[in-house]
Backbone as JSON, one array per atom type, in Angstrom:
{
  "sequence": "XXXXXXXXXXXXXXXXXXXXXXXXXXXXXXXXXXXXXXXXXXXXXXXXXXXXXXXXXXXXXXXXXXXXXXXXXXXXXXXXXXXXXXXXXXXXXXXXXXXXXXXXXXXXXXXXXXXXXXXXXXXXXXXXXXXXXXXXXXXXXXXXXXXXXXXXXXXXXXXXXXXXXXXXXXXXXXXXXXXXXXXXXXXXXXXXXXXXXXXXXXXXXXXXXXXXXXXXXXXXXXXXXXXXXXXXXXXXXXXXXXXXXXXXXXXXXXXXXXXXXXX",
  "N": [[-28.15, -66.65, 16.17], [-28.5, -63.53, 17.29], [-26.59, -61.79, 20.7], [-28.04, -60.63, 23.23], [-27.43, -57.76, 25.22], [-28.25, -55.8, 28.25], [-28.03, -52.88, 29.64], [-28.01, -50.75, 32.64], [-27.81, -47.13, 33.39], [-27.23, -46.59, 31.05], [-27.41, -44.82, 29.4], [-25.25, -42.59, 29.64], [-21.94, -41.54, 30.55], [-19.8, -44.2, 31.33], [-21.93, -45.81, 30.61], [-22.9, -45.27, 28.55], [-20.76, -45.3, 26.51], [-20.48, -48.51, 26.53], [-22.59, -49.23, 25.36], [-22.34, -48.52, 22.95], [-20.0, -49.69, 22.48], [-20.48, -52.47, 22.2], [-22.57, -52.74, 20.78], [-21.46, -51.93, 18.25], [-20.28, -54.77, 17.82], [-21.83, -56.46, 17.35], [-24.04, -56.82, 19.26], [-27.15, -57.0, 20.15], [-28.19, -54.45, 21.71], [-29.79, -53.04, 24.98], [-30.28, -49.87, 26.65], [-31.53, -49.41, 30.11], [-32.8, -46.44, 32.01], [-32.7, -43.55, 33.93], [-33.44, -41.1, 32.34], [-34.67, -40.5, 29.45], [-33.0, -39.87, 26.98], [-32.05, -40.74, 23.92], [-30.09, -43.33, 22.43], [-28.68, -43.99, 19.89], [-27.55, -46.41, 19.09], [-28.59, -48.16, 20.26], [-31.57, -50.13, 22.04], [-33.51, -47.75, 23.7], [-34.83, -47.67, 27.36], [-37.11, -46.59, 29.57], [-36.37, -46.74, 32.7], [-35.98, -46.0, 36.71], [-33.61, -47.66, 38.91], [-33.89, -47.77, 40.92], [-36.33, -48.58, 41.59], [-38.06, -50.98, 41.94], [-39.93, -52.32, 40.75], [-40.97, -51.61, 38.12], [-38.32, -51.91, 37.1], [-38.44, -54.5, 36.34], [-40.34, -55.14, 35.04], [-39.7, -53.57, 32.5], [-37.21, -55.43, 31.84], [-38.78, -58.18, 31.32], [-40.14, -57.3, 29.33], [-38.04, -56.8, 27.19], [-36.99, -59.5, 27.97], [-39.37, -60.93, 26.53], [-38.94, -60.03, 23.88], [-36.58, -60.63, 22.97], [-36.18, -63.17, 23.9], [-34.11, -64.11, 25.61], [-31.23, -63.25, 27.44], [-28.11, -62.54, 27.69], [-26.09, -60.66, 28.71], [-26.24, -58.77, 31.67], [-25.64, -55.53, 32.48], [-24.67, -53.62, 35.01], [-24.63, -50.04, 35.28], [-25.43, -47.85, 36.42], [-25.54, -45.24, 38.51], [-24.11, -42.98, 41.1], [-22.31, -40.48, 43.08], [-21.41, -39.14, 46.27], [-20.45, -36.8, 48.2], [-18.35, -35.23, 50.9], [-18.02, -34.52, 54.36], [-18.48, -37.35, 57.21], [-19.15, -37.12, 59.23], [-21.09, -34.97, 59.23], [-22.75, -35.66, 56.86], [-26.11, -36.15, 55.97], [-29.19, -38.42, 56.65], [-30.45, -39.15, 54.36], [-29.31, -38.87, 52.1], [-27.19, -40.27, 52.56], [-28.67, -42.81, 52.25], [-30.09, -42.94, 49.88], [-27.36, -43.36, 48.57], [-26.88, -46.02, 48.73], [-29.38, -46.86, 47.87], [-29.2, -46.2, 45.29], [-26.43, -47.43, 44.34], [-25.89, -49.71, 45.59], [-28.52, -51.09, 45.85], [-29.76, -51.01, 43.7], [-28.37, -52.22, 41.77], [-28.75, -54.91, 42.88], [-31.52, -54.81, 42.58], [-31.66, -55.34, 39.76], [-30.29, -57.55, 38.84], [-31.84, -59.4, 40.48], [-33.72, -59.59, 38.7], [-33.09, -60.06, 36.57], [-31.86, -62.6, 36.43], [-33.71, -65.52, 37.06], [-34.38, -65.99, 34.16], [-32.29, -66.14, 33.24], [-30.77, -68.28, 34.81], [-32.74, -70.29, 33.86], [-32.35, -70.77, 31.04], [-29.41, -70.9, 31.51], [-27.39, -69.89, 31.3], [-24.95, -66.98, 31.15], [-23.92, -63.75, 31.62], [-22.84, -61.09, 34.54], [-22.18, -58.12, 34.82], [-20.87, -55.43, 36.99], [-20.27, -51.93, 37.18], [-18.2, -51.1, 39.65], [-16.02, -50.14, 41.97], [-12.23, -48.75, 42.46], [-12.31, -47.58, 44.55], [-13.48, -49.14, 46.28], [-11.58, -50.71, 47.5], [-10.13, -48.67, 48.94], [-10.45, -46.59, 51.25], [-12.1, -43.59, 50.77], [-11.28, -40.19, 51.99], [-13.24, -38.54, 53.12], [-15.61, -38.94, 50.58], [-16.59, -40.9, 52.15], [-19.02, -42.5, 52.41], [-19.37, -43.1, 49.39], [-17.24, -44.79, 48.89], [-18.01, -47.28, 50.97], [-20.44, -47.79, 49.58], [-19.42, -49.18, 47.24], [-17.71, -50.84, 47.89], [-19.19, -52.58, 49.73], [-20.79, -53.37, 47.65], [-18.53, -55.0, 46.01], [-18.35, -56.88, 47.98], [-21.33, -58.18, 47.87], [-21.17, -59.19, 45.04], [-18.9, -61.08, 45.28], [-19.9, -62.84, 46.76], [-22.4, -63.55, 45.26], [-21.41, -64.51, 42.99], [-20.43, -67.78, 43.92], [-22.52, -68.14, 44.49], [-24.63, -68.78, 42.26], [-23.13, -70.04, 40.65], [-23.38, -72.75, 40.05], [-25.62, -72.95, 37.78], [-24.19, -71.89, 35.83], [-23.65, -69.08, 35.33], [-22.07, -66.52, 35.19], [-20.41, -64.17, 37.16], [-18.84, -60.42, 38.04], [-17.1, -58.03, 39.19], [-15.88, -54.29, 38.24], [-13.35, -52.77, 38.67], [-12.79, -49.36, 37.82], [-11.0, -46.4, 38.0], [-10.22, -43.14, 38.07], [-12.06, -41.57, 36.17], [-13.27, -40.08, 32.88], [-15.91, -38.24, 33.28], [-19.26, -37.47, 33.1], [-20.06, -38.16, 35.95], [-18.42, -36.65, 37.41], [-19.4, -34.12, 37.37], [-22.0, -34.05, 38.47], [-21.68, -35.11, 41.17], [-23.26, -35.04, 44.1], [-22.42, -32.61, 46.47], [-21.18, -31.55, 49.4], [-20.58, -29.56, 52.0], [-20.5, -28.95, 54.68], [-19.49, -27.89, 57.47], [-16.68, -27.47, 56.77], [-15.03, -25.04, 57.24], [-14.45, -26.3, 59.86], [-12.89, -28.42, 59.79], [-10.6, -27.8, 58.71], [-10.77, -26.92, 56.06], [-10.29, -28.96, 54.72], [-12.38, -30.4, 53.55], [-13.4, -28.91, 51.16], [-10.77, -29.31, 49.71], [-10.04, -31.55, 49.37], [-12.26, -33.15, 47.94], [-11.87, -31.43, 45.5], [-9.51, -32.07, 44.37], [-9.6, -34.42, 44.06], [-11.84, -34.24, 41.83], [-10.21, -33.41, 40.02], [-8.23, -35.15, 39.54], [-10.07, -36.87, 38.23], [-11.22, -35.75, 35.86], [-9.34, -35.72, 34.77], [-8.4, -38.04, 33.84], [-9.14, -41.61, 32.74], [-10.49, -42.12, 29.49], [-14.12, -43.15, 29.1], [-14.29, -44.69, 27.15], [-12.46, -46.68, 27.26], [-12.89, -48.18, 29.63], [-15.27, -49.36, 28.45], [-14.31, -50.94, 26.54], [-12.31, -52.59, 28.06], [-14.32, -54.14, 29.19], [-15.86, -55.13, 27.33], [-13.77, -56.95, 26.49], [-13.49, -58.99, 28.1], [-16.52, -59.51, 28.71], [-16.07, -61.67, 26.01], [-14.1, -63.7, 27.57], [-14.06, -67.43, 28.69], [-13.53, -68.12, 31.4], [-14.31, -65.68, 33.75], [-13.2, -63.42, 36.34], [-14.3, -62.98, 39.23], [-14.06, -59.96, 40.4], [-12.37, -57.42, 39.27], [-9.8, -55.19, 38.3], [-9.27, -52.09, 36.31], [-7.06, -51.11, 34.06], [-3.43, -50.42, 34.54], [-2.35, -49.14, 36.57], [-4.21, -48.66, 38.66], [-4.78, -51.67, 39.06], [-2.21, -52.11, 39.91], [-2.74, -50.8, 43.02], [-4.69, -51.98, 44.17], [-3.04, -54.16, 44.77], [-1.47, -53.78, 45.97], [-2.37, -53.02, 48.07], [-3.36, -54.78, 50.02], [-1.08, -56.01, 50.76], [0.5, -54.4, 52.25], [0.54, -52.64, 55.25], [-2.15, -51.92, 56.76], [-2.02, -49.19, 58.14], [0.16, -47.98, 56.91], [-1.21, -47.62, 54.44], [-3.44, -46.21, 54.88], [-2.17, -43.76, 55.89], [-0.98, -43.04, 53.5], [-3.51, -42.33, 51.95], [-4.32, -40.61, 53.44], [-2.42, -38.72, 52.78], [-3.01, -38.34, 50.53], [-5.38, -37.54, 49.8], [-6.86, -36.34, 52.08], [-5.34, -34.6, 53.6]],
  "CA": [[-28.94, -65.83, 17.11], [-27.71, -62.52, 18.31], [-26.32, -62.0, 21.59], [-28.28, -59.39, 23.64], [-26.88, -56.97, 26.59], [-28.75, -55.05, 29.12], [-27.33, -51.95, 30.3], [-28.63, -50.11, 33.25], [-27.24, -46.32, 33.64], [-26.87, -46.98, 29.66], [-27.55, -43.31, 28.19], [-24.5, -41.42, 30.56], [-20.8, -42.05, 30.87], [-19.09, -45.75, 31.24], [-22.82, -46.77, 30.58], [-23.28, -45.15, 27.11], [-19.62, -45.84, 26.2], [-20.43, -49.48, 26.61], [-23.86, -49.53, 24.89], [-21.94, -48.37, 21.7], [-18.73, -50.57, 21.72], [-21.17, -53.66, 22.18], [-23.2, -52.71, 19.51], [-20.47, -52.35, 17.06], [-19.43, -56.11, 18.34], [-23.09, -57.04, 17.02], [-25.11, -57.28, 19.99], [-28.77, -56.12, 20.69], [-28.3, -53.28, 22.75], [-30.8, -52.57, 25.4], [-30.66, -49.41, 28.27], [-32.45, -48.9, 30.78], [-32.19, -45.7, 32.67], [-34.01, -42.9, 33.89], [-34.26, -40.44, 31.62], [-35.28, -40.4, 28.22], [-32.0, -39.76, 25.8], [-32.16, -42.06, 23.18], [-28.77, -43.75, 21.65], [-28.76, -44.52, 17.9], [-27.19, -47.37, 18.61], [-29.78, -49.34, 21.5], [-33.64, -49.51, 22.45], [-33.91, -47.14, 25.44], [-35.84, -48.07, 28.1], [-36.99, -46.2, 30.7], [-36.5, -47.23, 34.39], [-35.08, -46.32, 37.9], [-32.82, -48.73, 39.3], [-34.41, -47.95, 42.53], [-38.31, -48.66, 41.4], [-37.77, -52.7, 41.53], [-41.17, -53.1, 39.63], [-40.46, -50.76, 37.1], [-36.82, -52.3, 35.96], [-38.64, -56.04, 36.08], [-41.31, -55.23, 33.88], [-38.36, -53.31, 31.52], [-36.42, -56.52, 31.7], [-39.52, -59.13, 31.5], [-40.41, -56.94, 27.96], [-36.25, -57.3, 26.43], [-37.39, -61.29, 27.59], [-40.69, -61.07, 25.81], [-38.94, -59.88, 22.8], [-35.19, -61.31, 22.23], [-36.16, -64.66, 24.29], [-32.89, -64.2, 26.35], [-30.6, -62.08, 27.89], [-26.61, -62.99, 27.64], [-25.02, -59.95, 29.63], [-26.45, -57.97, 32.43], [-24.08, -54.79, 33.08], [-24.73, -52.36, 35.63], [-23.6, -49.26, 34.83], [-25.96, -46.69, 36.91], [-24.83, -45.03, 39.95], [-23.67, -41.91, 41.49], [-21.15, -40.49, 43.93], [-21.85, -37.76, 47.18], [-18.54, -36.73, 49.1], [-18.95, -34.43, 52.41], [-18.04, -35.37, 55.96], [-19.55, -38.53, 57.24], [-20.17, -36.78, 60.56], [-22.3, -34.27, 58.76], [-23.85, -36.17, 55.84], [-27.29, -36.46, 56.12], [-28.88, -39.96, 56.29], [-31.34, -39.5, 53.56], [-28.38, -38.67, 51.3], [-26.29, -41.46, 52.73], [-29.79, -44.12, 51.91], [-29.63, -42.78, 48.57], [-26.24, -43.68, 47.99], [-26.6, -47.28, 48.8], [-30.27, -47.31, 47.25], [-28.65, -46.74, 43.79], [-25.26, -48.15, 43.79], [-25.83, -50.96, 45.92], [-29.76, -52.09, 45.77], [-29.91, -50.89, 42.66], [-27.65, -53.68, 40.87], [-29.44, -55.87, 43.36], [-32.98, -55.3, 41.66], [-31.52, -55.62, 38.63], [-29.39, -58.68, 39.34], [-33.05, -60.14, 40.34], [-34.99, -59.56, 37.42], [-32.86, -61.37, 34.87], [-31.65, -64.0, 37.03], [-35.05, -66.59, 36.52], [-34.11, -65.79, 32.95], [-30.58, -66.41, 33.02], [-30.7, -69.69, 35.78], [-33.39, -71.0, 32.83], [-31.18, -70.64, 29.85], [-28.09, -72.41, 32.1], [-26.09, -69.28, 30.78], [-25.29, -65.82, 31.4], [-22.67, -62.61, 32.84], [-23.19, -59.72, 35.09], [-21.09, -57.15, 35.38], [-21.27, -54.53, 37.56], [-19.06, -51.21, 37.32], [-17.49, -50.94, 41.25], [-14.73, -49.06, 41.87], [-10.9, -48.83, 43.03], [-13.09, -46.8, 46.28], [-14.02, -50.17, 47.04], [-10.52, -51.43, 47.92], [-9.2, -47.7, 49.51], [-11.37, -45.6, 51.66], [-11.49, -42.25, 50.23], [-11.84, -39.55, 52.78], [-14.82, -37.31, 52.48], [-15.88, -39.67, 49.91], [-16.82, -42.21, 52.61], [-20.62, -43.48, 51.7], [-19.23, -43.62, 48.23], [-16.29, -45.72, 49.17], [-18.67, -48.2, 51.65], [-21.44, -48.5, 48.43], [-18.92, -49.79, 46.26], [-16.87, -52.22, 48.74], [-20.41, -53.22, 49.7], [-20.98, -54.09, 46.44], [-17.62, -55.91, 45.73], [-18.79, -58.47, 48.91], [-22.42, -58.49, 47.35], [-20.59, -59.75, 43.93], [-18.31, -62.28, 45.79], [-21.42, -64.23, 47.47], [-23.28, -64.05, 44.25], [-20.61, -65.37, 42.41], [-20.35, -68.93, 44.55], [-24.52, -68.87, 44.89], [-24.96, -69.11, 41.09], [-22.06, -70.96, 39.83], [-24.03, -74.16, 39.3], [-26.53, -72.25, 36.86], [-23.79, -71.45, 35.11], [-23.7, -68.01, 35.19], [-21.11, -65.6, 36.31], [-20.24, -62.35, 37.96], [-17.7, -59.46, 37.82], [-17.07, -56.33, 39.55], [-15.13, -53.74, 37.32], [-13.25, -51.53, 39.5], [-12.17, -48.38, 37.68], [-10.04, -45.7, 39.0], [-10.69, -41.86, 37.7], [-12.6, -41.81, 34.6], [-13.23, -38.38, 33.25], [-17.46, -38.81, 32.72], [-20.49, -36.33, 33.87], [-20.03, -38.85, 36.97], [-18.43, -35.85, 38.28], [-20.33, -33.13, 37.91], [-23.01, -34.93, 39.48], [-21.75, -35.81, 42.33], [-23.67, -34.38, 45.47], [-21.11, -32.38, 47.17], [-21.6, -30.96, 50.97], [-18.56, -29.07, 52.54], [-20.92, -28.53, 55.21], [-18.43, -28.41, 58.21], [-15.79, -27.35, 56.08], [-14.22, -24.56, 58.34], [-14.38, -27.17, 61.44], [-12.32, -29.7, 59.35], [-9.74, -26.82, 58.24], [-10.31, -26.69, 54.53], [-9.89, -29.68, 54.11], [-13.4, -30.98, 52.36], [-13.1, -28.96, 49.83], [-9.4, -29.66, 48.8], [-10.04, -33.19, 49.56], [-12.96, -33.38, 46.4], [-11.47, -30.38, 44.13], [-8.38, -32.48, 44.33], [-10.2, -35.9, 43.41], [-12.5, -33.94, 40.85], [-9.31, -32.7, 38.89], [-7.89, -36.39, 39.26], [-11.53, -37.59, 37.48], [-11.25, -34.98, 34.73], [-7.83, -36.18, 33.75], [-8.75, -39.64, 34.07], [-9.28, -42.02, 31.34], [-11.82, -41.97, 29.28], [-15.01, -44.08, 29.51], [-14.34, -45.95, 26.16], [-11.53, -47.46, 27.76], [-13.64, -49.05, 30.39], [-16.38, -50.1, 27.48], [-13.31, -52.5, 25.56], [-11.94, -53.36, 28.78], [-15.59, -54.93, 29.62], [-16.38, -56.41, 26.18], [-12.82, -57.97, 26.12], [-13.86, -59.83, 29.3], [-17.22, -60.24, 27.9], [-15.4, -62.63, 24.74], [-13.59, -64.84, 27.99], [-14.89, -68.49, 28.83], [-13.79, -67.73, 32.26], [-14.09, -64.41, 34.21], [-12.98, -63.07, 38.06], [-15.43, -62.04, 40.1], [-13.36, -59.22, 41.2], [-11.04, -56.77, 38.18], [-9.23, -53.63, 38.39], [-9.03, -51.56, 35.1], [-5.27, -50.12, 34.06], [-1.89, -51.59, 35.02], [-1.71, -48.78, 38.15], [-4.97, -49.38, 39.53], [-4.71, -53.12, 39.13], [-1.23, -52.48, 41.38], [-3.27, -50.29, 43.62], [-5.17, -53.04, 44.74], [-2.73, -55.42, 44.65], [-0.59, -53.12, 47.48], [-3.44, -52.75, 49.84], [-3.63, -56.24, 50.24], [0.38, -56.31, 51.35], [0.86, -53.06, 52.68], [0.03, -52.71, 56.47], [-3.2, -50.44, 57.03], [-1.67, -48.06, 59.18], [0.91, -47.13, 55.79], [-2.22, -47.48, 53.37], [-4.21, -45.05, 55.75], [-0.97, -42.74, 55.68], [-0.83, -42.54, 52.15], [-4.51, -41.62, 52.05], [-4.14, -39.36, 54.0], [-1.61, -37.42, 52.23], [-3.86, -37.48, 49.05], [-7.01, -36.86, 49.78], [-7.37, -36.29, 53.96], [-4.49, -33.76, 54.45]],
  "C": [[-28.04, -64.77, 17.74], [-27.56, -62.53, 19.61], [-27.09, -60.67, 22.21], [-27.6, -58.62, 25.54], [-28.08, -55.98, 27.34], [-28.63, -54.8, 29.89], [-27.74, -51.34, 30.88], [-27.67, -49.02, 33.46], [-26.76, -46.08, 32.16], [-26.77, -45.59, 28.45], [-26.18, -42.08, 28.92], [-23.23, -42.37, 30.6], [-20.29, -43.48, 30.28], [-20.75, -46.54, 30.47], [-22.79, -46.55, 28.46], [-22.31, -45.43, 26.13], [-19.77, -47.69, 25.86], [-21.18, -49.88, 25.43], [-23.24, -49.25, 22.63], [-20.7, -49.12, 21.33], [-19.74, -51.87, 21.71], [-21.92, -53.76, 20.96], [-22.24, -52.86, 18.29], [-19.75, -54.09, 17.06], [-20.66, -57.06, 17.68], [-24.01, -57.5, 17.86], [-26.34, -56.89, 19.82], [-28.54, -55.71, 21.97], [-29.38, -53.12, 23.58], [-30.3, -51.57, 26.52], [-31.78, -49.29, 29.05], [-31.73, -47.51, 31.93], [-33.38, -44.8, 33.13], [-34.53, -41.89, 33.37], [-34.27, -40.71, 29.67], [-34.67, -40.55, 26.89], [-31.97, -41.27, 25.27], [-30.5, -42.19, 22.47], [-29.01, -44.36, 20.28], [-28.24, -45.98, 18.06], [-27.98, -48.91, 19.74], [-30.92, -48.84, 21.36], [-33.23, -49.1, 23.98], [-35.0, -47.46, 25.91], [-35.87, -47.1, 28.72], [-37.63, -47.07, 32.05], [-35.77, -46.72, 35.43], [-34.7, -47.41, 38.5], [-33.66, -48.6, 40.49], [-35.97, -48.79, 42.71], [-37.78, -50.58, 40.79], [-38.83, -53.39, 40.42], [-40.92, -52.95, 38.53], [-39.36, -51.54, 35.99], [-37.45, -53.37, 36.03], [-39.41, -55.85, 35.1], [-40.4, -54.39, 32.57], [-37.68, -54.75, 30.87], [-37.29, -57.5, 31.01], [-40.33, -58.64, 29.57], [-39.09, -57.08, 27.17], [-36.86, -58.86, 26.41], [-38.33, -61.51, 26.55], [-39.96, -60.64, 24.26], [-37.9, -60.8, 21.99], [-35.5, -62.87, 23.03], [-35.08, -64.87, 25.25], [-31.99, -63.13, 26.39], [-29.2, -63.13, 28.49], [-25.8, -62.51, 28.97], [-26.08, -58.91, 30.52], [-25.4, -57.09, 32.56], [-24.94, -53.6, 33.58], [-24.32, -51.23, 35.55], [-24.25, -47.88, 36.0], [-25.55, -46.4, 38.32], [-24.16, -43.64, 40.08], [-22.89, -41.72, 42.64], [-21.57, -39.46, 45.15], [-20.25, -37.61, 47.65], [-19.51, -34.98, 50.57], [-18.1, -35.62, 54.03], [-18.87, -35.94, 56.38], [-20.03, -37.9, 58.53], [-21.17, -35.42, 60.43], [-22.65, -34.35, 57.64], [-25.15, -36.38, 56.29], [-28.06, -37.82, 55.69], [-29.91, -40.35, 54.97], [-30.18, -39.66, 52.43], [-27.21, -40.51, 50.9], [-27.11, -43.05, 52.53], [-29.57, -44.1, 50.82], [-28.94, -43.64, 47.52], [-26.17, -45.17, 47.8], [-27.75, -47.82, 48.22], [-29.68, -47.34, 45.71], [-27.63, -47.5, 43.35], [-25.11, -49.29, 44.21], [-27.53, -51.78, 45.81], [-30.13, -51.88, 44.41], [-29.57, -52.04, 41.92], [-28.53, -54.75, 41.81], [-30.65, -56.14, 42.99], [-32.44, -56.04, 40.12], [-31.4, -56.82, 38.46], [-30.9, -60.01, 39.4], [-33.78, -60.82, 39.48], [-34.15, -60.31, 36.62], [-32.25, -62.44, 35.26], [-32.62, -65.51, 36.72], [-34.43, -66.85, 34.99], [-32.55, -66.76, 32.64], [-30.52, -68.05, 33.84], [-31.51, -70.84, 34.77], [-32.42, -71.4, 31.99], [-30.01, -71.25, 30.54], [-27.06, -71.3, 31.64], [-26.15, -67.86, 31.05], [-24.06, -65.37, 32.11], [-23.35, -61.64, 33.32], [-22.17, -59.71, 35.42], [-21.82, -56.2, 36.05], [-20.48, -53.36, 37.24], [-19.21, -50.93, 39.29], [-16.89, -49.97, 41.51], [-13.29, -48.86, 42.91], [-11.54, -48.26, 44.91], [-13.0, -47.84, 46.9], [-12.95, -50.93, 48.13], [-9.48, -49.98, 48.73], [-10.28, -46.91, 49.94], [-11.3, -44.43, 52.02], [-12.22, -40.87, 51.67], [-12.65, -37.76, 52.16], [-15.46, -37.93, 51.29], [-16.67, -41.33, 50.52], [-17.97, -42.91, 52.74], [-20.03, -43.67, 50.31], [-18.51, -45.06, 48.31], [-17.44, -47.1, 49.77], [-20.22, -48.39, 50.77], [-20.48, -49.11, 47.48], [-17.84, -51.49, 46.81], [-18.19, -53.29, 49.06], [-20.91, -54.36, 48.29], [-20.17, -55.4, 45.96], [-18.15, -57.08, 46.56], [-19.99, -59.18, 48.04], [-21.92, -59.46, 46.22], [-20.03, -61.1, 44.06], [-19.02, -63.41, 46.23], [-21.88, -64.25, 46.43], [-22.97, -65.05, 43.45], [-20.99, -67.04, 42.76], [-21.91, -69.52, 44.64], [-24.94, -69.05, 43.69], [-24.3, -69.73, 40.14], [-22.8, -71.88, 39.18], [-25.11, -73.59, 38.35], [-25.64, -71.75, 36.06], [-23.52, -70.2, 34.5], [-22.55, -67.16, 36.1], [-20.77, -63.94, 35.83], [-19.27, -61.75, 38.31], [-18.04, -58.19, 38.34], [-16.07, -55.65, 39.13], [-14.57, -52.97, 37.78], [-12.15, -50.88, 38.56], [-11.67, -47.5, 38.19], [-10.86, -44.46, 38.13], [-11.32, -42.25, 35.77], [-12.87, -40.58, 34.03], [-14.65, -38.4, 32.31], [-18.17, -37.15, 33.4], [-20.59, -36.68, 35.35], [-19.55, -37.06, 37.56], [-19.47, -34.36, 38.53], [-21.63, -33.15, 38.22], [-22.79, -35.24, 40.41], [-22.34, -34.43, 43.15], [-22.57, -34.37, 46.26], [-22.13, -31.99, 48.53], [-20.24, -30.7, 51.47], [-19.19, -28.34, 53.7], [-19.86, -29.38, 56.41], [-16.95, -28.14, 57.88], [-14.33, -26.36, 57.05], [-13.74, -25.48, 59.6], [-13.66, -27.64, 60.85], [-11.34, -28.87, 58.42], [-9.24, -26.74, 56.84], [-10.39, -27.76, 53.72], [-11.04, -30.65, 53.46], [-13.05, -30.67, 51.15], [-11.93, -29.27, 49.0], [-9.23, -31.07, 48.53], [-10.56, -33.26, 47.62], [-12.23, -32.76, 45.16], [-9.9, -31.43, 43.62], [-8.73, -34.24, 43.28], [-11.01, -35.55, 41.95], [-11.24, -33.56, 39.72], [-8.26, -34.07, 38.66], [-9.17, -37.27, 37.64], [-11.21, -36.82, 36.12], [-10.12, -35.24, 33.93], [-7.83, -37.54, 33.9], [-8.74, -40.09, 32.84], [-10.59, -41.98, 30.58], [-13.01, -43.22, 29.16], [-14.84, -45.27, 28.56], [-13.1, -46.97, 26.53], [-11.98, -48.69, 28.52], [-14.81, -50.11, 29.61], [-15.56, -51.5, 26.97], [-12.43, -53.11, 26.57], [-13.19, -54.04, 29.15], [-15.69, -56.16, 28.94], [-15.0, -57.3, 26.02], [-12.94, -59.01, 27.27], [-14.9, -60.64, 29.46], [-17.07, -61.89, 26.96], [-14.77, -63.99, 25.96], [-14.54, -65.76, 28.21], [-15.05, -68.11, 30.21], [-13.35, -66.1, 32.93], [-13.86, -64.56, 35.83], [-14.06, -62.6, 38.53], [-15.45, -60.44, 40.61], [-12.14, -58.49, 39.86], [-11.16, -55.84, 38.54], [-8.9, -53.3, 37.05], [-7.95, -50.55, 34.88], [-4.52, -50.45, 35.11], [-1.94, -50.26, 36.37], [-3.26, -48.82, 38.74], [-5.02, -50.75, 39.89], [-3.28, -53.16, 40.34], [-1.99, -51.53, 42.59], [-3.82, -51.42, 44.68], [-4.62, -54.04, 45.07], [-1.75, -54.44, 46.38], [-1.41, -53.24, 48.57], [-3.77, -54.16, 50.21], [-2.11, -56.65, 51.6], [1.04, -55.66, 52.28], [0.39, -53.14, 54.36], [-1.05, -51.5, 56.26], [-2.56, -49.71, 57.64], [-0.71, -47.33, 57.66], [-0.39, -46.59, 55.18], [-3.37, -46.09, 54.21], [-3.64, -43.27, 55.66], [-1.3, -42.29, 54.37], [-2.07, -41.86, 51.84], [-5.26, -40.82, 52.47], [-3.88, -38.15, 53.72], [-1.9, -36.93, 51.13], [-4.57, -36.87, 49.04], [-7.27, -36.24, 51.21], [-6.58, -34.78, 53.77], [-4.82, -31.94, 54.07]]
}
């Protein structure tokens, strides 16, 4: 019996990267997303992560067909950057409706499924944000740390069902992620320049980043373990990234992020 995956955010970036190393691995591919592009190598669905009915009845048809669902992987999600004292709060709902309630509908819907069957992974993609809080970036940063906690409680609340959960935190990736992100440099003079040098500075980090298929065979090789972390960093200097801010006193780690992105 094949193994099937279902990838939300699955036609763009880390998502569509994934949807094609899995397939070559022999799964049954499924995205769901919200628009339309079809991949040669999955059944597209369409759904918003946000529309909870929507992705269950997506999900509840994959059940109706393959009988089971192996891997959940989140992949959908977007970024804003701007000053938090003039972001706007529809912007800043947004942010936490897709990257954080988003995986949480999802997470829903194939759970019953998955707690039945006694077996099952979700991944999420997260991000290094989660563990360093990027300035002018700061709803992105506090949807993805959000998330990491969300992950950590899920983990421990579904153990006995046998099922477990991973948050994937990548560092710059060089995807459409960026030129999507909702910018705002509203305030920009008041805050002496320093929005825009902040992002242009992070956007030219992203663009030289790694690329998404990196993140796809770091997944599925995590996929293949018996046991997984709840909690990974992707590439030997993000993985020490995270491992410093742990050791480091905040007041340095603040410094330093300062002098990247803030100053």
């Amino acid at each position: 019996m094949r193994k099937v995956i279902v990838i939300t955010g699955g036609t763009s970036g880390i998502g569509a990267a994934c949807a094609k190393t899995f397939a070559a691995l022999g799964y049954a591919v499924y995205t769901i997303s919200r628009n339309e592009k079809l991949i040669s190598t999955a059944v597209s669905l369409r759904a918003d992560v946000t529309d909870a009915q929507a992705l269950t009845r997506q999900i509840n048809r994959i059940i109706a067909e393959e009988g089971h669902i192996d891997i959940l992987l989140c992949c959908a999600g977007f970024g804003i950057s701007g000053a938090l004292e003039f972001t706007q709060s529809d912007a800043a709902h947004k942010q936490l409706e897709v990257n954080l309630f988003g995986v949480d509908n999802a997470v829903k819907a194939v759970l019953p499924q998955m707690r039945g069957q006694g077996s099952g992974k979700i991944f999420v993609i997260s991000s290094v944000a989660a563990c360093v809080a990027i300035p002018f970036q700061g709803w992105y940063s506090v949807s993805k740390s959000a998330l990491n906690a969300y992950i950590l409680a899920l983990a421990n609340e579904i153990r006995d069902f046998g099922i477990q959960v991973c948050a994937v935190m990548p560092g710059d990736i060089c995807t459409g992620f960026t030129n999507a992100r909702w910018k705002s440099e509203t305030g920009d003079a008041l805050y002496g320049g320093r929005i825009h040098r902040s992002v242009a500075r992070m956007e030219k980090d992203e663009r030289n980043g790694m690329p998404p298929e990196s993140v796809a065979h770091f997944v599925s090789r995590l996929a293949l373990k018996k046991r997984i972390k709840p909690l990974c960093s992707v590439g030997f200097s993000y993985k020490a990234v995270c491992i410093l801010v742990k050791f480091l006193p905040i007041r340095v780690v603040t410094r330093i992020l300062y002098f990247l992105y803030g100053k």
